[in-house]
N, C-alpha and C positions, 0 to 999 in steps of 0.2 A: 504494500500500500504506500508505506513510505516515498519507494519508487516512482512510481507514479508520479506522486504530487510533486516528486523533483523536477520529472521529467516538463512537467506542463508547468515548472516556474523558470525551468533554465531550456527553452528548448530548442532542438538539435540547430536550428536556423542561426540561433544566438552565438550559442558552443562555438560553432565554424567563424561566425561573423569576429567574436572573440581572440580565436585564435590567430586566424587571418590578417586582421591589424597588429595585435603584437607583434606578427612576424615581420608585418609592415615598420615596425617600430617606433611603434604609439604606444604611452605606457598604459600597463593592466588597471589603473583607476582612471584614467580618462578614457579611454575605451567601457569599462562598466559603467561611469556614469551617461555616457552617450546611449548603450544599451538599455539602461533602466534597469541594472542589477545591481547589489551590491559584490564587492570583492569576494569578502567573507562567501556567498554566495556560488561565485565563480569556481573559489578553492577549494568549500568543503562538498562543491558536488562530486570531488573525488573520491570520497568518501563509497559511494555508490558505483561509481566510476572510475576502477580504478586505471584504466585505461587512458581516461582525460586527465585523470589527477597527474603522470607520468607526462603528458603532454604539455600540460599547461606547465610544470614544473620544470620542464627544460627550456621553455620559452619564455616563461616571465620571472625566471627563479634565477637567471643566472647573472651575475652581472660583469661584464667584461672586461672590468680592472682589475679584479680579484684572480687572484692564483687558485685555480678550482681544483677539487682533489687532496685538500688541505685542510686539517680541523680549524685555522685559522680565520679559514672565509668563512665567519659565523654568519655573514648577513644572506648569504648564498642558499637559495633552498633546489637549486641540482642536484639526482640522484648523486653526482661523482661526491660530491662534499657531505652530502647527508650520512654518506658510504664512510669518510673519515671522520666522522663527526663519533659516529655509531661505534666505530673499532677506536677510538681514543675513550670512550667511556667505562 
């Protein structure tokens, strides 16, 4: 059920249109506020999704000045840094 009602508050049209401009390189709160979602939104539909969560989190999670792959880059949420984040713990 949950499902569902994610589904019909984030849907597939958004997801794409979403992803599409961040890769554009617009950032993930100006782009949600133009969609009429919130972030929180965007991010925990991964939750359900784990597919988009992976998706979204290599495009709006990385940030290009950061040394990735590094427990360092705290503000980084790319699998590669989540990866040394998790094995420094």
């Amino acid at each position: 059920m949950r499902h569902r009602s994610s589904e019909a508050c984030f849907p597939p049209a958004a997801r794409a249109a979403l992803l599409g401009r961040i890769v554009g390189g617009e950032h993930i709160s100006d782009v949600c506020v133009d969609l009429g979602i919130s972030v929180n939104r965007a991010r925990s539909y991964g939750r359900h999704a784990p597919a988009w969560g992976r998706a979204l989190a290599l495009r709006a999670g990385c940030d290009p000045d950061l040394e990735h792959g590094t427990a360092r880059a705290y503000r980084c949420r790319c699998p590669h840094c989540w990866a040394a984040k998790a094995a420094r713990r």
